[in-house]
C-alpha positions in Angstrom: -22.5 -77.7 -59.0 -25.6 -76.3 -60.9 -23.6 -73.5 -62.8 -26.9 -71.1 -62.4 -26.4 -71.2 -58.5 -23.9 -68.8 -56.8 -20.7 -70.2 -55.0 -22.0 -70.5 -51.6 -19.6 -69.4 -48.7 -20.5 -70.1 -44.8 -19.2 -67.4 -42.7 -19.6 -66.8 -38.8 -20.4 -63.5 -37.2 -17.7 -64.1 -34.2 -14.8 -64.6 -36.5 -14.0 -63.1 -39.6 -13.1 -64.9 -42.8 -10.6 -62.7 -44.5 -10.8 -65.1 -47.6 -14.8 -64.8 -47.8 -14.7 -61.1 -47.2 -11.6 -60.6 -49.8 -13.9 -62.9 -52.5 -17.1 -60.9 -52.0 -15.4 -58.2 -52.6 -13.4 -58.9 -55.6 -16.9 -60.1 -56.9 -18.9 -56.8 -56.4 -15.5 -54.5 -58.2 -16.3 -56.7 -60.9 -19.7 -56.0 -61.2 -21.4 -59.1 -60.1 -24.1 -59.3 -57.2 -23.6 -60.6 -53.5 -25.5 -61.8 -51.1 -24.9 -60.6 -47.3 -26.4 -61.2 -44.5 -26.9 -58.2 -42.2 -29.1 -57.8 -38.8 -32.7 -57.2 -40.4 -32.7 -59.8 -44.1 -30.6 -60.5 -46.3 -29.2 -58.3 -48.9 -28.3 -58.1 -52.3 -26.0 -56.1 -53.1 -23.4 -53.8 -55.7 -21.2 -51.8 -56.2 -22.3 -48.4 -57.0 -18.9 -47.2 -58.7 -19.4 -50.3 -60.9 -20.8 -49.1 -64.1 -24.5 -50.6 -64.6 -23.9 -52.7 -61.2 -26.8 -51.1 -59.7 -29.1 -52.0 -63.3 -28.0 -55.7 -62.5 -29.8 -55.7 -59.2 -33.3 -54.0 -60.6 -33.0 -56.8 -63.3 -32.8 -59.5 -60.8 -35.1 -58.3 -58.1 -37.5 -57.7 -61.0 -38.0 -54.1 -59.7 -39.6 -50.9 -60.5 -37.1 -48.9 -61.7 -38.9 -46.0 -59.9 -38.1 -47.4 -56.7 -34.2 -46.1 -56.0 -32.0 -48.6 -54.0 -30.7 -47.3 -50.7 -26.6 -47.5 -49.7 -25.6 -49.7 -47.0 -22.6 -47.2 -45.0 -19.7 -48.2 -43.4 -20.5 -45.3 -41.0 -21.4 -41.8 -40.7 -18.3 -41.0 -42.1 -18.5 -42.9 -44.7 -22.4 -41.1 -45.4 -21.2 -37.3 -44.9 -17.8 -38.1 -47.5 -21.1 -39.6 -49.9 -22.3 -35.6 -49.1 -25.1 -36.5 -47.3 -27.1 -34.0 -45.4 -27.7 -34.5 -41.8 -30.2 -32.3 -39.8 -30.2 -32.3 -36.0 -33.0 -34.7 -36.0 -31.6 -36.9 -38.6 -27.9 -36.9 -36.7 -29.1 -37.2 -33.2 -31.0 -40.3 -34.9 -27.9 -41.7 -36.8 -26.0 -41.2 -33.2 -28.8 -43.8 -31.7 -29.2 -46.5 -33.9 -26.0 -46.6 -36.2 -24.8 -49.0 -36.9 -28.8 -50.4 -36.5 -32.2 -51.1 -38.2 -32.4 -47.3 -39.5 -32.7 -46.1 -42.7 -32.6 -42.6 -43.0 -33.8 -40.5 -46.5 -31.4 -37.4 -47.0 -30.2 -34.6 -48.6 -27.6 -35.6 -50.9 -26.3 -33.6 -54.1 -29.4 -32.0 -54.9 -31.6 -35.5 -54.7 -32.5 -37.8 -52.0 -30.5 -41.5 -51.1 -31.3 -43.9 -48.2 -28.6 -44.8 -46.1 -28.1 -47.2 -43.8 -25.4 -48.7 -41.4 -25.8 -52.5 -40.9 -25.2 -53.8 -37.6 -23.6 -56.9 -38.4 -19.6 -58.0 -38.9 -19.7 -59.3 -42.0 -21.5 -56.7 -43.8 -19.5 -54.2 -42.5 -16.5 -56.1 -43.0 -17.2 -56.2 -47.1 -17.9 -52.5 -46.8 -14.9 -51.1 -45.9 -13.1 -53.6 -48.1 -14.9 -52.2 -50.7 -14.4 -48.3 -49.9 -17.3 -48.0 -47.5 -20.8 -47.6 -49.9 -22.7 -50.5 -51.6 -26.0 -50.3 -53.2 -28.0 -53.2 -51.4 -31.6 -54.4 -51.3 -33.7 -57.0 -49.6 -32.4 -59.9 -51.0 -36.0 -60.9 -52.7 -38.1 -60.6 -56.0 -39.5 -57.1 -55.7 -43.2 -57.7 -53.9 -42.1 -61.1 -51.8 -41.3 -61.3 -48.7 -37.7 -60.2 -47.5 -35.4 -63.4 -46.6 -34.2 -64.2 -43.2 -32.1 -67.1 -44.2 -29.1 -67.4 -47.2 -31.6 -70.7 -48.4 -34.5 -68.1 -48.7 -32.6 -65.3 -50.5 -30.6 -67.8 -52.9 -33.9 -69.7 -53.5 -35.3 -66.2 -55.1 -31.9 -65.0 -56.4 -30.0 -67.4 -56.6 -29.7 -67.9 -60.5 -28.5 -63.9 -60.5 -26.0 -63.6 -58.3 -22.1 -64.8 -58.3 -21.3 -64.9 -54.4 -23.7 -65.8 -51.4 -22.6 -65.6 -47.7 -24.2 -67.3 -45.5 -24.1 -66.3 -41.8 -26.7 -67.8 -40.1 -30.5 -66.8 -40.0 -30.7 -62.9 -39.5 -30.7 -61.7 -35.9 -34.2 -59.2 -36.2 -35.8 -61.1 -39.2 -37.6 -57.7 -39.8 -36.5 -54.8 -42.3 -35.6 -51.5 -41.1 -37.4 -48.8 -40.3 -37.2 -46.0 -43.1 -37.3 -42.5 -41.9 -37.4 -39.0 -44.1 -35.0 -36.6 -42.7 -34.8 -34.2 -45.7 -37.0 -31.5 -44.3 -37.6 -29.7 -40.5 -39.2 -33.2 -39.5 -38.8 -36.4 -39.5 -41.4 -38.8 -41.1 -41.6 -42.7 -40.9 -42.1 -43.9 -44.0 -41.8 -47.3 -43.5 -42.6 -49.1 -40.2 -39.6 -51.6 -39.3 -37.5 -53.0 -36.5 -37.6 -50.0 -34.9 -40.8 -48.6 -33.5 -42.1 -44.9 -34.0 -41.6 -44.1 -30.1 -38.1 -44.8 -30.8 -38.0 -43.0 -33.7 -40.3 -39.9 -33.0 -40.1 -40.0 -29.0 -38.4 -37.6 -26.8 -34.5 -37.2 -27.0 -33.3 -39.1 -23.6 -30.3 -38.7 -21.4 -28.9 -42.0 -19.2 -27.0 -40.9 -15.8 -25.1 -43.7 -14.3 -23.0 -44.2 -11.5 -22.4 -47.4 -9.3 -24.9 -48.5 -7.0 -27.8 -45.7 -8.5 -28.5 -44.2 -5.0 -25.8 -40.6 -4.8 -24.0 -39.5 -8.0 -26.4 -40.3 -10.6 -29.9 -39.6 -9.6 -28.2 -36.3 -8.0 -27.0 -35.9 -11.7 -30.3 -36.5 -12.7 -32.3 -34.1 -11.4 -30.0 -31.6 -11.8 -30.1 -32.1 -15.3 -33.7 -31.5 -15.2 -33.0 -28.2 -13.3 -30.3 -26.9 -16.1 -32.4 -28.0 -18.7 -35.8 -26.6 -17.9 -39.7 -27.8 -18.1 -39.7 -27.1 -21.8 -36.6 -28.9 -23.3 -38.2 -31.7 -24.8 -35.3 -33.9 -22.8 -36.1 -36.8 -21.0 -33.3 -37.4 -18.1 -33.2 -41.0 -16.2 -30.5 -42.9 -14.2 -29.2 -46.5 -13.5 -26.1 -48.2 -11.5 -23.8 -51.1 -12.7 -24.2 -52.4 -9.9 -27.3 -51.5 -8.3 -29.5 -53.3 -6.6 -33.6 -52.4 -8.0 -35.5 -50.6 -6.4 -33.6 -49.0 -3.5 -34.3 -45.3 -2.2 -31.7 -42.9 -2.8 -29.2 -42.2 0.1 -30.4 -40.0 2.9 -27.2 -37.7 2.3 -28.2 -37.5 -1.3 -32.0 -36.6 -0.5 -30.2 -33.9 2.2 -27.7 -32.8 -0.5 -30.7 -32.0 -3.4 -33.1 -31.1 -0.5 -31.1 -28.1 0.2 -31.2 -26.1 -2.9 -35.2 -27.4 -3.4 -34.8 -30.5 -5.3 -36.7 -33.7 -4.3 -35.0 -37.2 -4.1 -37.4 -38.6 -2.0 -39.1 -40.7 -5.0 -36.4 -42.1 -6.5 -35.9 -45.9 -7.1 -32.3 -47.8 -8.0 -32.7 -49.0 -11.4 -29.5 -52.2 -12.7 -28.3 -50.7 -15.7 -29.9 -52.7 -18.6 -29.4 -53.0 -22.5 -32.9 -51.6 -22.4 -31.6 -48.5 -20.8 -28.8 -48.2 -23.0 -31.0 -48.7 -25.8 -33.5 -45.8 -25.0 -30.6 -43.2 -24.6 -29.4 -40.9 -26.5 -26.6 -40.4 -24.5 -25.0 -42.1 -21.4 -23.1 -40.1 -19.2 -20.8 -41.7 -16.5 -19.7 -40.9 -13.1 -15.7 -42.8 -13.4 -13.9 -43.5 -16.1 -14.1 -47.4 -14.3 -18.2 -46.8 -15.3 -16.9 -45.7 -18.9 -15.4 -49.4 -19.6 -17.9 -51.2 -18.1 -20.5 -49.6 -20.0 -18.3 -50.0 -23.1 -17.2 -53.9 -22.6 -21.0 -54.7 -21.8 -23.1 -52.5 -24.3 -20.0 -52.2 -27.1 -22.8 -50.3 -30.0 -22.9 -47.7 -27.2 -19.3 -46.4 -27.3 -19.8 -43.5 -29.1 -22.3 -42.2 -27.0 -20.8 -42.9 -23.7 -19.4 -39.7 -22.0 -17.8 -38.6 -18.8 -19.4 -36.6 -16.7 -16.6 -34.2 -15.6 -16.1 -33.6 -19.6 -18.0 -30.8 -19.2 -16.4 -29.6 -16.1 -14.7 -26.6 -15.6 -13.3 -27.2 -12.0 -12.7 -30.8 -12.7 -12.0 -31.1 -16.5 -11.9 -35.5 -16.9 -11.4 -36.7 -13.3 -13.7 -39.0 -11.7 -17.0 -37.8 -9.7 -15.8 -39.7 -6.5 -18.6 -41.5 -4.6 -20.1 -40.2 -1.3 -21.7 -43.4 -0.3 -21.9 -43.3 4.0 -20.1 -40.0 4.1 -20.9 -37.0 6.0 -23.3 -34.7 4.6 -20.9 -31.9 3.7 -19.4 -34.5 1.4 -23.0 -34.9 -0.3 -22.8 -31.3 -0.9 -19.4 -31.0 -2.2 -20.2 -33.7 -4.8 -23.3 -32.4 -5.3 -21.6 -29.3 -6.3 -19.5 -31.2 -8.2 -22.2 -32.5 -10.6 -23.6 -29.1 -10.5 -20.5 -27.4 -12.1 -20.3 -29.6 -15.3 -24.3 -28.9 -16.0 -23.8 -25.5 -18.0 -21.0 -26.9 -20.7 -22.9 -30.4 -20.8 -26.8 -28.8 -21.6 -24.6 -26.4 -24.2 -23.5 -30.0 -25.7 -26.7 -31.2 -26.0 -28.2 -28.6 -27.5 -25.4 -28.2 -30.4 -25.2 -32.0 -30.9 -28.6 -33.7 -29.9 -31.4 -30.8 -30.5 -34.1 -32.0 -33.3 
């Protein structure tokens, strides 16, 4: 083998290779630079507790020295131990898209880092075997483009680096989006994966129940109520099992009717990873609803609640569903829903506002 390449190890994303992970990261402790692979392009990357590490991968890329590296995060955890600064925006942001395409700017002992979490096994895999923070970089010569492929990034690094692991062309193909959270507002600095709407658009609340016709949109519009015209909140609903485009139950339209809430419009939405996606948090009827949501969307587990959280009558059972009941039982659930708004808008505003 050409003793100016790197030792080139093929990984897959569905199973990890304890050996490949163990040798990438014996590899960066000692200084050298790796090649990951991660959801956006490839990365080269170092150990930041490594003395001169970091100087290795300015060398290689043939970068401006003026242009600081970001970290690659095992999680927020692993961002606030860093002593990172998070505003509302910059949290309710991190809560969205980590692990994801986001870099955010921040705060962080009296200068400014990048961070980001990587969305991809492998990358994440090194990290924590490696204490949870790495310096990384497109893996590139500073003005090319960013690689997709482990060919593309060894082709341009190759000669630099001790450890490349391939994984397959990289899911997005695009880098990610880079956002400054270190003042009262957020600012895109660099347009990514992620679009601005996403990243400046209204905060967004996900309701979902079974079929999307009682419990949810009930939930739904009562949110609205609680919250007010002016919150700035978007609220939307959807059913695991719903079937598009149905009305909402007559006992739910009678239910909302009665304290001068209108169902009359409302359409069944089939839960979606779209819908997932555009929320900010996903709050569940059943705890049956909980491990759906988390076996089918897994990156939205830590923003998956149950409704009856928040409730003080009904603190964690399950909203039960008053599909072909009588209309008193429309009510009672109704009321139901109604009782957990106060504690759940207070949670909102303390976790979520910008």
């Amino acid at each position: 083998m050409d003793s100016n390449r790197p030792r080139l190890v093929r990984v897959t994303s569905g199973r990890l290779d304890e050996k490949a992970i163990s040798e990438a990261a014996l590899a960066l402790r000692a200084g050298e630079l790796v090649i990951l692979p991660t959801e956006t392009v490839y990365g080269l990357a170092a150990d930041p507790a490594v003395p001169g590490a970091e100087n290795r991968i300015f060398a290689a890329k043939e970068r401006d020295r003026g242009k600081p590296i970001p970290l690659l995060a095992s999680g927020l955890e692993a961002v606030e131990r860093a002593g990172a600064v998070l505003s509302p925006g910059a949290r309710r942001l991190a809560r969205r898209y980590w692990p994801g395409p986001l870099t955010l700017v921040l705060s962080c002992g009296g200068k400014t880092e990048g961070f980001r979490v990587p969305d991809h096994p492998i990358a994440l895999a090194v990290l924590n075997r490696v204490g949870g923070l790495l310096r990384v970089t497109s893996a590139n010569l500073s003005g090319e483009a960013a690689s997709r492929t482990m060919e593309a990034a060894v082709a341009a690094l190759g000669s630099k680096v001790a450890l490349a692991l391939d994984a397959g062309p990289a899911p997005l193909g695009v880098e990610s989006t880079v956002v400054d959270a270190t003042g009262n507002s957020l600012a895109i600095l660099r347009q990514g994966a992620l679009s601005r709407e996403a990243i400046l658009g209204k905060p967004k609340i996900l309701f979902v129940c079974t079929g999307n016709t009682c419990r949810s949109p009930m939930a739904e519009h009562l949110f609205r109520k609680w919250m007010g015209r002016e919150s700035g909140w978007e609220a939307g609903s959807s059913g695991v099992a719903a079937l598009d485009g149905q009305p909402a139950s007559a006992g739910a339209i009678q239910a909302l009717a009665g304290i001068k809430l209108d169902l009359s419009s409302h359409r069944s939405r089939l839960l979606t990873q779209a819908h997932i996606d555009d929320a900010d948090l996903v709050v569940v009827m059943t705890q049956a609803h909980q491990n759906d949501v988390w076996r089918r969307f897994p990156r939205a587990k830590g923003r998956v609640v149950l409704l009856n959280a928040f409730s003080p009558i009904h603190r964690d059972e399950d909203v039960p569903d008053p599909f072909g009941s009588k209309a008193d039982v429309y009510r009672t659930i109704r009321d139901e829903i109604e009782a957990a708004m106060p504690d759940l808008v207070l949670h909102v505003h303390e976790l979520y506002k910008k």
